[in-house]
TIROVEX-721377 format. One record per residue (C-alpha): residue number from 1; residue in three letters; x, y, z. Coordinates in steps of 0.02 Angstrom, whole numbers, plus 50000, padded with zeros to 5 digits. Layout:
! residues N
  titi  lumse      u      v      w
   NUM    Ala      X      Y      Z
...
This chain:
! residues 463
  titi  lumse      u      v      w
     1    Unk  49652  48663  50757
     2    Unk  49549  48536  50650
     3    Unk  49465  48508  50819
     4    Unk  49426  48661  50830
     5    Unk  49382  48737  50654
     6    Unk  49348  48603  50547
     7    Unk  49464  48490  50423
     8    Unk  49431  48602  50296
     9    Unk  49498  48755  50375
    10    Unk  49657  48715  50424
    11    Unk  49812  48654  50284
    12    Unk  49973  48604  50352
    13    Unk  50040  48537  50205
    14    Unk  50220  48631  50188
    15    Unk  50235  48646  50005
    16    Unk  50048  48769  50033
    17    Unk  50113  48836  50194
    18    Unk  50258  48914  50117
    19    Unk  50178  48992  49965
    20    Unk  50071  49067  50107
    21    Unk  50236  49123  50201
    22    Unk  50314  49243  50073
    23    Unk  50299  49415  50012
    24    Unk  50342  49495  49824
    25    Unk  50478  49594  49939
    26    Unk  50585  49430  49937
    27    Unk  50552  49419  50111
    28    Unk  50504  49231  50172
    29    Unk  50483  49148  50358
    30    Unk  50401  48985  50418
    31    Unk  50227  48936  50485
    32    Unk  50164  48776  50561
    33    Unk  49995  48763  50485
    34    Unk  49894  48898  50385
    35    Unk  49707  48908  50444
    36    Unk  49544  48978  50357
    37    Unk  49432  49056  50479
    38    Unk  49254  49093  50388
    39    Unk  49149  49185  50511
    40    Unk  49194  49289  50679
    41    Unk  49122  49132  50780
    42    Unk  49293  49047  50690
    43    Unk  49409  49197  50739
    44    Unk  49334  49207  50915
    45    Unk  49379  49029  50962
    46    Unk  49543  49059  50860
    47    Unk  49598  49203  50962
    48    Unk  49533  49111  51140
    49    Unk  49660  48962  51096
    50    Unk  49799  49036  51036
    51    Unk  49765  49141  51192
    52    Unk  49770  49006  51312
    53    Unk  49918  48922  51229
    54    Unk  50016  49054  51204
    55    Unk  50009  49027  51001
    56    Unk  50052  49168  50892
    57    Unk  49936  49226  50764
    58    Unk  50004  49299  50609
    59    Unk  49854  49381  50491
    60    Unk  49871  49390  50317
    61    Unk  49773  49445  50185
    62    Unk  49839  49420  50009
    63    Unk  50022  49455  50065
    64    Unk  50066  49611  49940
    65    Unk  50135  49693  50103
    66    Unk  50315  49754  50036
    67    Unk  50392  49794  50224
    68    Unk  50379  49602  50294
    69    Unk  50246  49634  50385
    70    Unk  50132  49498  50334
    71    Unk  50285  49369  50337
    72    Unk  50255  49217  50486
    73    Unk  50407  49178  50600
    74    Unk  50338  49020  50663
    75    Unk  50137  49006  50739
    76    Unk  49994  48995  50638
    77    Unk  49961  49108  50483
    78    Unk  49784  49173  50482
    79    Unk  49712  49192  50316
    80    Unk  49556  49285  50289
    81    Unk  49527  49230  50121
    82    Unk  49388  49130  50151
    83    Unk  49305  49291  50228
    84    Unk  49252  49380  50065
    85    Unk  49081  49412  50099
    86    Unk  49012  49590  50027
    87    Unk  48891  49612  50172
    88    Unk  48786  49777  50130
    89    Unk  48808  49935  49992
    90    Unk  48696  50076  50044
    91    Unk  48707  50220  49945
    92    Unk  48604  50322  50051
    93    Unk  48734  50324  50208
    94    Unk  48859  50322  50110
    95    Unk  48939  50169  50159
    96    Unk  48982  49968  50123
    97    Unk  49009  49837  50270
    98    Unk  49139  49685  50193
    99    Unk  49234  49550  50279
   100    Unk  49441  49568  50286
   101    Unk  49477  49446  50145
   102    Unk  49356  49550  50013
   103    Unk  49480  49614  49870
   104    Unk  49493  49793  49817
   105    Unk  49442  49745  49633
   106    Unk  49312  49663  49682
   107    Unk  49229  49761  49789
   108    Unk  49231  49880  49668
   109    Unk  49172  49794  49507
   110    Unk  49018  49778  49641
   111    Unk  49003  49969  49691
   112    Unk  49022  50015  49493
   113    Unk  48829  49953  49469
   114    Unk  48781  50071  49616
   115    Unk  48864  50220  49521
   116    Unk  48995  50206  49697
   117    Unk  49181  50175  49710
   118    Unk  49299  50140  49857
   119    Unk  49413  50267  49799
   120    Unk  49598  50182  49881
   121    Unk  49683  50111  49759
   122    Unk  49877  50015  49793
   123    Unk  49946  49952  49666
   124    Unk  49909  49802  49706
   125    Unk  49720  49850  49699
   126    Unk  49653  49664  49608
   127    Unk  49744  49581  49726
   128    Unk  49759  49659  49884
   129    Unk  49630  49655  50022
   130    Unk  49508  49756  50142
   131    Unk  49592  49665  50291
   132    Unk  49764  49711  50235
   133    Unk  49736  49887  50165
   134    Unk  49655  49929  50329
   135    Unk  49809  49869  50438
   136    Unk  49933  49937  50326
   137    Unk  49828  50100  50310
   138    Unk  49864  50092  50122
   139    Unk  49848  50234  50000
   140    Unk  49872  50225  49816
   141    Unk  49867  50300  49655
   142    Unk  49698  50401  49693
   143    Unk  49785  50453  49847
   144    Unk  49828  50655  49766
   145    Unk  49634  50680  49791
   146    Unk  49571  50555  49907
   147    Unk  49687  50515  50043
   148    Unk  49733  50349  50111
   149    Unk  49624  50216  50217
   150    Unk  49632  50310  50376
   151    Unk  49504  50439  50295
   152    Unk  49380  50306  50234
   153    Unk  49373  50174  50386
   154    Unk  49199  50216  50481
   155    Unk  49197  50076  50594
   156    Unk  49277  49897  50639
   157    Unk  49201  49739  50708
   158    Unk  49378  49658  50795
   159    Unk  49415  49508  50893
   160    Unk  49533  49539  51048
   161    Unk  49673  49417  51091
   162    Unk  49617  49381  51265
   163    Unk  49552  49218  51367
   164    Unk  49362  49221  51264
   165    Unk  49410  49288  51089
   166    Unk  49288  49436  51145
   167    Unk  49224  49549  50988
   168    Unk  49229  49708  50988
   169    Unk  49147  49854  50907
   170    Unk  49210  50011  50848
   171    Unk  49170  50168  50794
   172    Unk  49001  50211  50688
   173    Unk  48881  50199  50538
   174    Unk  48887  50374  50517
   175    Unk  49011  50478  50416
   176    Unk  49021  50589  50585
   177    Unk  49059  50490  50781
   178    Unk  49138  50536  50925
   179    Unk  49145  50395  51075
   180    Unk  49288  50439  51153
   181    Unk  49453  50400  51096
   182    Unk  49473  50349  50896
   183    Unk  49488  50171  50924
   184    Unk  49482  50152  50731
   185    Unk  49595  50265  50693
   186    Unk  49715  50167  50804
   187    Unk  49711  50002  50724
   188    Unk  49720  50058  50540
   189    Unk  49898  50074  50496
   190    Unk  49932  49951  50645
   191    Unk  49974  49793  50556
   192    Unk  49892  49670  50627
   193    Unk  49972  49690  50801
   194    Unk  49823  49740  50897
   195    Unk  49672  49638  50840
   196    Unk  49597  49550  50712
   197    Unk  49465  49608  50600
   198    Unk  49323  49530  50555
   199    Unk  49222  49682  50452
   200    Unk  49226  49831  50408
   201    Unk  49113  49980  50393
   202    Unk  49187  50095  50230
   203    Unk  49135  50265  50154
   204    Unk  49119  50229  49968
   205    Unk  49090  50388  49867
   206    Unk  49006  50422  49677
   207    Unk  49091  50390  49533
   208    Unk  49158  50545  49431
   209    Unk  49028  50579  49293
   210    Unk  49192  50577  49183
   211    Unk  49367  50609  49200
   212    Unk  49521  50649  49087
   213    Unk  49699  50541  49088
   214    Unk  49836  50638  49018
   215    Unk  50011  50500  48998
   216    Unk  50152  50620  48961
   217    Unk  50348  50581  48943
   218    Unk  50455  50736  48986
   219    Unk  50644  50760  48910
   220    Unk  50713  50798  49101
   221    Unk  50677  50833  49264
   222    Unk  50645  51010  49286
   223    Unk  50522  50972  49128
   224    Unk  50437  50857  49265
   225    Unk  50429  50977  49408
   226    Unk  50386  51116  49304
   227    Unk  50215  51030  49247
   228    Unk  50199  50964  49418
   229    Unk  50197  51143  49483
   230    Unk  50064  51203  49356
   231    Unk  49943  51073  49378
   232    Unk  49963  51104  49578
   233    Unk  49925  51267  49564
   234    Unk  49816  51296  49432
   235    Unk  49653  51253  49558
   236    Unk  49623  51100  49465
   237    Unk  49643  50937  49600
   238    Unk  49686  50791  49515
   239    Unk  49628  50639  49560
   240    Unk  49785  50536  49507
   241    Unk  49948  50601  49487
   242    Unk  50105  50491  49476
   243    Unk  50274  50489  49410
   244    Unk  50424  50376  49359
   245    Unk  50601  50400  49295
   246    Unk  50657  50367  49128
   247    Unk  50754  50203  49167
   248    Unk  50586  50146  49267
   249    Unk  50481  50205  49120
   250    Unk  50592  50077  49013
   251    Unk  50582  49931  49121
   252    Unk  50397  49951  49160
   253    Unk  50348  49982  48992
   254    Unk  50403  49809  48932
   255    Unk  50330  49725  49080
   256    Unk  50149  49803  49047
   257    Unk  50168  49797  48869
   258    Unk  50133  49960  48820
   259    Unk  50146  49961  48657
   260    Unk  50157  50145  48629
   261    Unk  50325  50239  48614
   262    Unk  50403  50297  48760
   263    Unk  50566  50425  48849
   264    Unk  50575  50516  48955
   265    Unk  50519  50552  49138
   266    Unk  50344  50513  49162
   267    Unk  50206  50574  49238
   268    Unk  50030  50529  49242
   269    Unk  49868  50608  49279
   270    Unk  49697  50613  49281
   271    Unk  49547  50750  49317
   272    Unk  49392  50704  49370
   273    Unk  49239  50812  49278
   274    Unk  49071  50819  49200
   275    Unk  49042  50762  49021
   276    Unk  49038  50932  48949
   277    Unk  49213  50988  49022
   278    Unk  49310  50819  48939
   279    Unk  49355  50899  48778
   280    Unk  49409  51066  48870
   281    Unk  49507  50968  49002
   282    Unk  49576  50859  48870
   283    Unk  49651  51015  48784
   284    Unk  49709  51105  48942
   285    Unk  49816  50953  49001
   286    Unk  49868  50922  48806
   287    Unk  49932  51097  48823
   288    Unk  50006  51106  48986
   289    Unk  50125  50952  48943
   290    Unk  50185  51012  48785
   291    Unk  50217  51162  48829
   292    Unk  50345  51090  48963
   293    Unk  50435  50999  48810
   294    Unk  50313  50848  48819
   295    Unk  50399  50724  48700
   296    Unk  50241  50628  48691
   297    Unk  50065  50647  48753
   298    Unk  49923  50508  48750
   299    Unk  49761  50537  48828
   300    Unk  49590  50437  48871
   301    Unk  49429  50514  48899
   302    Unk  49349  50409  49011
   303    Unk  49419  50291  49138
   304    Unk  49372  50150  49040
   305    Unk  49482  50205  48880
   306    Unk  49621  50240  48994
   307    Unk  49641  50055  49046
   308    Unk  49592  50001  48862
   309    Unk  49748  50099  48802
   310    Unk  49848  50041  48946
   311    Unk  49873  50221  49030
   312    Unk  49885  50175  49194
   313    Unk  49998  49999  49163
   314    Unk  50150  50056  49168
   315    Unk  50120  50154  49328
   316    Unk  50064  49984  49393
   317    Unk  50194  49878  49358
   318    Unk  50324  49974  49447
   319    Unk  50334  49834  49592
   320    Unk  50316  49687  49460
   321    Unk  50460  49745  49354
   322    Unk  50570  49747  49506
   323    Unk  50516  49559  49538
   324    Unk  50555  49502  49362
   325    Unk  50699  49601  49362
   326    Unk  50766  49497  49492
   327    Unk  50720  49351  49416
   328    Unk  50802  49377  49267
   329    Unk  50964  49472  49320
   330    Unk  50998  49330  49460
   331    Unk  50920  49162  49391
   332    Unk  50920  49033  49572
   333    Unk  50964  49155  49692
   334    Unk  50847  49209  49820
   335    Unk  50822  49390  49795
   336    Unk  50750  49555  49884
   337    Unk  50641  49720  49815
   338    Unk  50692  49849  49930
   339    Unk  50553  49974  49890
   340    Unk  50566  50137  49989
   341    Unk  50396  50235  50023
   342    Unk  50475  50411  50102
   343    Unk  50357  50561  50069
   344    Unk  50421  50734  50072
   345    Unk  50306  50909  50068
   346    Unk  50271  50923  49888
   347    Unk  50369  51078  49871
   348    Unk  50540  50987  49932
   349    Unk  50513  50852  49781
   350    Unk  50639  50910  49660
   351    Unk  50774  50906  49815
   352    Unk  50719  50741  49869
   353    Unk  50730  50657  49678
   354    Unk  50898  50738  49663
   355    Unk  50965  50683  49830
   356    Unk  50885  50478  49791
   357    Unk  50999  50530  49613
   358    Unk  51158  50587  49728
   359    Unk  51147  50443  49852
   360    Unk  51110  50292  49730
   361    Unk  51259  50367  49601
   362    Unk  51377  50351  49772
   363    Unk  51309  50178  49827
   364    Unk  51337  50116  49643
   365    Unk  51153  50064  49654
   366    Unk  51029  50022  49496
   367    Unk  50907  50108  49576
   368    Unk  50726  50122  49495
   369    Unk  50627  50268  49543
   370    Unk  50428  50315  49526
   371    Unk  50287  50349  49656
   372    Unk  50126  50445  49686
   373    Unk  50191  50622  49644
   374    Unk  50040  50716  49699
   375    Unk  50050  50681  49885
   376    Unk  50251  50687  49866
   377    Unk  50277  50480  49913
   378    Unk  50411  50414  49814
   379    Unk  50471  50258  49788
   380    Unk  50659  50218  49759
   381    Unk  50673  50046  49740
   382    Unk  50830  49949  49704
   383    Unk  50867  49741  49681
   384    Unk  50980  49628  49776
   385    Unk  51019  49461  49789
   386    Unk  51028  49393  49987
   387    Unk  51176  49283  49954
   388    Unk  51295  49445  49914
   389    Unk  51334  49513  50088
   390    Unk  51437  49676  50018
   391    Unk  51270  49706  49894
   392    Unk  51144  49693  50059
   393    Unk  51239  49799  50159
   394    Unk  51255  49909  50029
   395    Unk  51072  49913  49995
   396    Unk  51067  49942  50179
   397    Unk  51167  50081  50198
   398    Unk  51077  50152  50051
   399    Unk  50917  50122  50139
   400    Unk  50946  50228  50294
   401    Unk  51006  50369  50199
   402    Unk  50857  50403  50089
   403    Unk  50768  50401  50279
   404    Unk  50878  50529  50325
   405    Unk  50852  50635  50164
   406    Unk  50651  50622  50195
   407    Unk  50659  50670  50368
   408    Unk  50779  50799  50319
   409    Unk  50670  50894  50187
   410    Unk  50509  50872  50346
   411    Unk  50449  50713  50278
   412    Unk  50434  50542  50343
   413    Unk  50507  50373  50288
   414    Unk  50360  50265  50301
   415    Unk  50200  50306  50201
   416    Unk  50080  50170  50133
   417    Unk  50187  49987  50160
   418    Unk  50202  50006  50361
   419    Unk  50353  49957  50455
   420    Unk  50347  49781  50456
   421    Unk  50505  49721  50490
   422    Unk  50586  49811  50379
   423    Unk  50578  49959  50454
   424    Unk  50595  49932  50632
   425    Unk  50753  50029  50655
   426    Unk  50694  50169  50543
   427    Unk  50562  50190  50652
   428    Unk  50656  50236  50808
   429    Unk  50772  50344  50696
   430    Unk  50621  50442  50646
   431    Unk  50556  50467  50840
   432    Unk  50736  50505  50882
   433    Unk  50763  50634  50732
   434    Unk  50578  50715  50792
   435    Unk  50602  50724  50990
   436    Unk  50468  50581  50986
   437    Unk  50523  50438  51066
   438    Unk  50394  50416  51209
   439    Unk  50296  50383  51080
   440    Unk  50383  50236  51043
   441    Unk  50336  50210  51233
   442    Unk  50159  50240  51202
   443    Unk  50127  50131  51056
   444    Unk  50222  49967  51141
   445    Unk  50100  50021  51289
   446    Unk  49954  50020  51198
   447    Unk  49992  49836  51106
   448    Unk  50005  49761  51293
   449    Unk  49837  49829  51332
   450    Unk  49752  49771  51183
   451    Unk  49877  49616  51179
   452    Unk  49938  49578  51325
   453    Unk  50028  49390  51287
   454    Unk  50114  49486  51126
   455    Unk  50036  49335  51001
   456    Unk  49955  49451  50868
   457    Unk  50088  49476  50730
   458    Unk  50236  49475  50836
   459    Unk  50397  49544  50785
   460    Unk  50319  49673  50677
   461    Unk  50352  49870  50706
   462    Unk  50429  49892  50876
   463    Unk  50619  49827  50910
């Protein structure tokens, strides 16, 4: 590899290699070496090796994947973080073209001078990367309004796993393309199983002129729903609208340290609109909460005061709690954060929250519940340590029956984290449950042609 790269590009010392071979999930595997590529020329003779060896090839951007998906079992971890290049903003197509390892944050602290965002935002948006948003087809807190990385990928510059490394091209500039089959839309969401990416081409869209963030803590449930219901149909879209239950609200809370009061269910949301609607949007959402029995109501009206009075922070540290949680409740044991991502139809979300309630309550789970509310993904998430075998299959148990309950209100039990390897069985489940499983057929199909030696990210997805 040093041969091949450069000293500089490739680390095999194990104390880095394992900080490189872990996830926040609690999931952890093992790596020979950890290399840097820096250009495509580096990924091309990369991919033409491991190739001709027979290597696998594990890609990893930041590793906030929560499914195991970005977790090594052996090979060579590829880390793109050396790729981080912010090639071109042009305002007038509408577009940006970045390297994989390019963070979220980052790229757009840059758009912000062009009056631009890139509107996906995971949680993990300082943190998490171009790369891995585009494999895991993330979505995010934005996602009520703006959808998830499969509607803002234009175009891909990929290197194929064969004998040369050969690049390839795909899709367009242009916010409109047809060549044939959607190549793109095939290897977002895919995980890193079918090629590896060496830029993108994104739609980036204005900023808001102004916008509206109304944080409101409900006394129950129905309280929740019933504002949920009126902002859905009142014909204003929100831009961001999330939720958490009251036991998440407390736990979060202390982690962001919010210093406000807070009970209650919560739900957050924002409205994007011109200057002169902000005090007349302020007041309508003021309204709305309170009178659903709002207990308290604190609003921002810009973007800017929302993060200044920490609106958004405890919506963020949902996935952090969980970690220190962990920490905390079981000090030196290895621990997991099994965090579901099922999405129902909107209009089946009270059922679903009170079947998660049912299910945990009859697993004897602490279970900690939040999610993007506005696109109906939720995210029941629950703590375990990996040295209590009656706990993990438990959790286990527990696991496949929130599936179920998604797929029995006609929703799905894999949204924005991917399958990984968590969700390998789930995924058959699903085909099974839908008639679907030459799919399954399909899609292992499909990796031999674009894969054909089964070295990119094995392991992940398929059984």
């Amino acid at each position: 590899m040093r041969k091949l790269l450069g000293r500089s590009k490739v680390v095999d010392d194990p104390a880095i290699v394992n900080l490189y071979s872990r996830e926040p999930s609690g999931y952890r595997g093992s790596s020979l070496t950890v290399v840097f590529p820096e250009s495509l020329e580096d990924l091309s003779r990369l991919a033409s090796f491991a190739y001709n060896h027979g290597i696998p090839l594990y890609p990893q951007g930041s590793t906030t994947s929560l499914s195991g998906s970005a977790v090594p079992e052996g090979g060579l971890i590829v880390s793109f973080e050396r790729m981080w290049r912010i090639k071109e903003v042009n305002v007038l197509d509408s577009i940006t073209v970045v390297e994989p390892g390019v963070r979220l944050g980052d790229l757009n602290s840059v758009l912000a001078s062009y009056g631009y965002m890139f509107p996906v935002d995971p949680a993990s948006v300082n943190t998490a990367t171009v790369g891995g948003a585009v494999n895991n087809g993330s979505g995010g807190m934005r996602g009520a309004k703006y959808g998830s990385m499969r509607d803002w990928v234009l175009g891909l510059k990929v290197i194929l796993a064969d004998e040369k490394g050969s690049p390839l091209e795909l899709g367009c500039r242009t916010l409109v393309c047809h060549r044939g089959f959607d190549l793109v839309g095939l290897i977002v969401g895919s995980e890193g199983t079918l090629a590896l990416i060496s830029e993108a081409i994104l739609r980036i869209t204005p900023l808001p002129e102004s916008s509206v963030t109304a944080l409101a803590f409900l006394p129950d449930l129905d309280s929740l729903i019933r504002v949920y219901e009126d902002l859905k149909s009142s014909g204003v879209q929100a831009t961001i609208l999330e939720f958490m239950d009251p036991k998440t609200v407390e736990l979060a809370s202390k982690t962001a340290g919010f210093k406000e009061e807070v009970e209650g269910y919560m739900i957050l949301a924002t409205v994007d609109c011109n200057v002169e609607g902000v005090a007349r949007i302020e007041d309508w959402l003021r309204k709305l909460m309170l009178n659903h029995g709002a207990l308290k109501v604190y609003t921002a009206r810009s973007i800017e005061e929302a993060e200044v009075k920490g609106l958004f922070s405890i919506r963020r540290s949902l996935v952090p709690s969980q970690v220190r949680l962990g920490a905390s409740r079981y000090p030196s044991r290895e621990v997991t954060v099994y965090i579901e991502d099922i999405s129902v139809p909107p209009s089946k979300l009270a059922e679903a929250l009170r079947g998660i309630e049912v299910i945990s309550s009859e697993k004897n789970l602490d279970v900690y519940v939040g999610g993007h509310i506005g696109d109906g993904n939720i995210h029941p998430t629950v703590v375990i340590p990996l040295d209590d075998e009656r706990l993990v299959k438990v959790a286990e148990e527990w696991h496949f029956e929130i599936a179920k309950l998604a797929l029995e209100l006609g929703g799905t039990m894999s949204s924005e984290h991917g399958i990984g390897l968590r969700k390998k069985e789930l995924l058959v489940e699903e085909l099974r449950y839908i008639g679907g499983l030459k799919a399954l057929e399909l899609m292992k199909e499909i990796k031999k042609v674009f894969d054909p030696k089964g070295i990119l990210n094995p392991g992940k997805i398929f059984i």
